[in-house]
C-alpha positions as a Markdown table, in Angstrom:
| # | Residue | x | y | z |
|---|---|---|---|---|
| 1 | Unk | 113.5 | 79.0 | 110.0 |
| 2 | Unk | 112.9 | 82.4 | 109.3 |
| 3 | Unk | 114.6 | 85.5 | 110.5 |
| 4 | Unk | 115.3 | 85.8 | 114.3 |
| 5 | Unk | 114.8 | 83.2 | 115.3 |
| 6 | Unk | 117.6 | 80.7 | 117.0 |
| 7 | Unk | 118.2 | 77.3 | 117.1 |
| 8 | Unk | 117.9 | 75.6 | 119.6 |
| 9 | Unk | 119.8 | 72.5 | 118.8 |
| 10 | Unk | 122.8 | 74.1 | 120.9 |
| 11 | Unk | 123.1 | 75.8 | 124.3 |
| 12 | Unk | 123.4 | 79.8 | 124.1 |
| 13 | Unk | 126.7 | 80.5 | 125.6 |
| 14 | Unk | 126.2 | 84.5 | 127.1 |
| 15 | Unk | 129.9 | 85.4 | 127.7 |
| 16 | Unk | 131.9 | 85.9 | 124.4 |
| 17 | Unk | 128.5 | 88.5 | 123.9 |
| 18 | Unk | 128.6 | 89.7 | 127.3 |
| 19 | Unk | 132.6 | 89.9 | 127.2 |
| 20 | Unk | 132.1 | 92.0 | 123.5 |
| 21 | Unk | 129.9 | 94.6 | 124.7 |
| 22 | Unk | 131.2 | 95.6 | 128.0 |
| 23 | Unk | 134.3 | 96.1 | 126.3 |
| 24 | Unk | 132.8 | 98.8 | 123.9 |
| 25 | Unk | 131.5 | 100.3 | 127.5 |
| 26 | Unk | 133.5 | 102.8 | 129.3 |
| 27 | Unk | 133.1 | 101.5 | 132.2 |
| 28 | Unk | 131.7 | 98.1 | 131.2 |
| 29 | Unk | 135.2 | 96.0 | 132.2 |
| 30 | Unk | 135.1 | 97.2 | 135.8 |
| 31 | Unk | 131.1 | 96.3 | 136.0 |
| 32 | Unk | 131.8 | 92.9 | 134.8 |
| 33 | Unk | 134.6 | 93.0 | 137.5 |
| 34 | Unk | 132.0 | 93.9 | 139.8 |
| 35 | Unk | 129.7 | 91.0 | 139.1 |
| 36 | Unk | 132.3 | 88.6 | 139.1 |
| 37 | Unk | 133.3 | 89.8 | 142.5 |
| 38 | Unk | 129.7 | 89.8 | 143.8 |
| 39 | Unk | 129.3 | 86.4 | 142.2 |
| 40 | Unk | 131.8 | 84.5 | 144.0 |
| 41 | Unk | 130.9 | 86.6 | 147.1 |
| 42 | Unk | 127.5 | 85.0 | 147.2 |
| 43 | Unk | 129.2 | 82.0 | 146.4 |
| 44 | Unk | 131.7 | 81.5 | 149.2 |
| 45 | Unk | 132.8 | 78.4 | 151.2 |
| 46 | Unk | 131.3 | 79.0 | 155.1 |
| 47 | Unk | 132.2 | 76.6 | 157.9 |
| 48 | Unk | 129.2 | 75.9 | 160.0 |
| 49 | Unk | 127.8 | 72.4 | 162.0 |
| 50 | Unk | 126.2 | 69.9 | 160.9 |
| 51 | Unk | 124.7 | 66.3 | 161.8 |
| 52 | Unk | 123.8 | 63.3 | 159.5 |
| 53 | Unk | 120.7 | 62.6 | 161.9 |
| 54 | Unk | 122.1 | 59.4 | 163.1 |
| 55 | Unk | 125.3 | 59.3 | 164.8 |
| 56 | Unk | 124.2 | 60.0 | 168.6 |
| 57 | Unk | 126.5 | 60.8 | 171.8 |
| 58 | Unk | 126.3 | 57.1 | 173.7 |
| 59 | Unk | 126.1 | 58.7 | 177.1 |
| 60 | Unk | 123.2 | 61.6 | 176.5 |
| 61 | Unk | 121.5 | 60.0 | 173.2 |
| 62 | Unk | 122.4 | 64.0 | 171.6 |
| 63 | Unk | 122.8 | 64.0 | 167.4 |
| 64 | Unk | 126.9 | 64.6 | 167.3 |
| 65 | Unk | 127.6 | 67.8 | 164.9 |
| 66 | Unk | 131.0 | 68.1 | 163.2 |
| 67 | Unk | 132.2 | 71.0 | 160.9 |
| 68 | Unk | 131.6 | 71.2 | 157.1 |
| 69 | Unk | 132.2 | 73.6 | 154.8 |
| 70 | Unk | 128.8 | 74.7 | 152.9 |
| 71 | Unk | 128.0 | 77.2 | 149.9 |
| 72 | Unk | 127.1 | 80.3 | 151.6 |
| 73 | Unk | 124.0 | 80.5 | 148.8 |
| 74 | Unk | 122.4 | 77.9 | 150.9 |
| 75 | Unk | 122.8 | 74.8 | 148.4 |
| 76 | Unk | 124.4 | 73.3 | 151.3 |
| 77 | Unk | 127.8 | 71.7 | 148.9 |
| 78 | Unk | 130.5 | 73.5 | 148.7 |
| 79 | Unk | 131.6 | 74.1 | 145.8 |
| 80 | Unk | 127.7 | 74.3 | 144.5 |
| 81 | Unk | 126.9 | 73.7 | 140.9 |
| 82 | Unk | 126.3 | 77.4 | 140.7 |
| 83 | Unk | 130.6 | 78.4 | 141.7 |
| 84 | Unk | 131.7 | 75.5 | 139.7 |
| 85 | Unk | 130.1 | 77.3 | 136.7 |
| 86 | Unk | 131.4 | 80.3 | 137.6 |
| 87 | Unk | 135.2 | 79.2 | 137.8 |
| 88 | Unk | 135.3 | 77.4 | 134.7 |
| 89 | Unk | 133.1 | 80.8 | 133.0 |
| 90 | Unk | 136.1 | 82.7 | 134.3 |
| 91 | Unk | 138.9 | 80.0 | 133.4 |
| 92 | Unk | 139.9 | 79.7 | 137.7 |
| 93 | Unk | 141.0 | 76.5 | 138.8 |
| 94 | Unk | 140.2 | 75.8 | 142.2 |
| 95 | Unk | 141.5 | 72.7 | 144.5 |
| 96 | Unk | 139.3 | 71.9 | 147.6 |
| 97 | Unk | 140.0 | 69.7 | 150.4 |
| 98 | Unk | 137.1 | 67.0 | 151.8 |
């Protein structure tokens, strides 16, 4: 392999790098503050209605809705993939009830 180039055998983990130079930053803590913030904002549990397109009301034949807590990014899951990767990239431990 010649120089530059990577292997790809193993995964290229971003944050011990990321973590490194926004410390050498000024301001480079609070920006990765402000990611992380922004992060989990898009990622946020939000209640909202939904139907498994087969339980119907026996008098009007109407799809029954119940709540559920969804991924505000749209996945529809909460937590998505996309916040478990976060908390465990940021070492939080969150418990969720069904």
């Amino acid at each position: 392999m010649s120089a530059g180039q990577g292997s790809f055998a193993e995964p290229y983990d971003p944050i011990p790098d990321l973590i490194e130079r926004a410390e050498r930053r000024r301001d480079g803590v609070d920006q990765l503050k402000e990611v992380a913030r922004l992060a989990f904002h898009w990622h946020r549990p939000q209640l909202t209605w939904v139907t498994n397109g087969v339980d119907k009301d026996s008098e009007t034949g109407e799809l029954l809705y119940k709540a559920a807590t969804v991924c505000a990014c749209g996945i529809g899951e909460f937590p998505c993939p996309y916040r478990r990767f976060l908390t465990a990239a940021f070492g939080v431990e969150e418990a969720y009830q069904p």
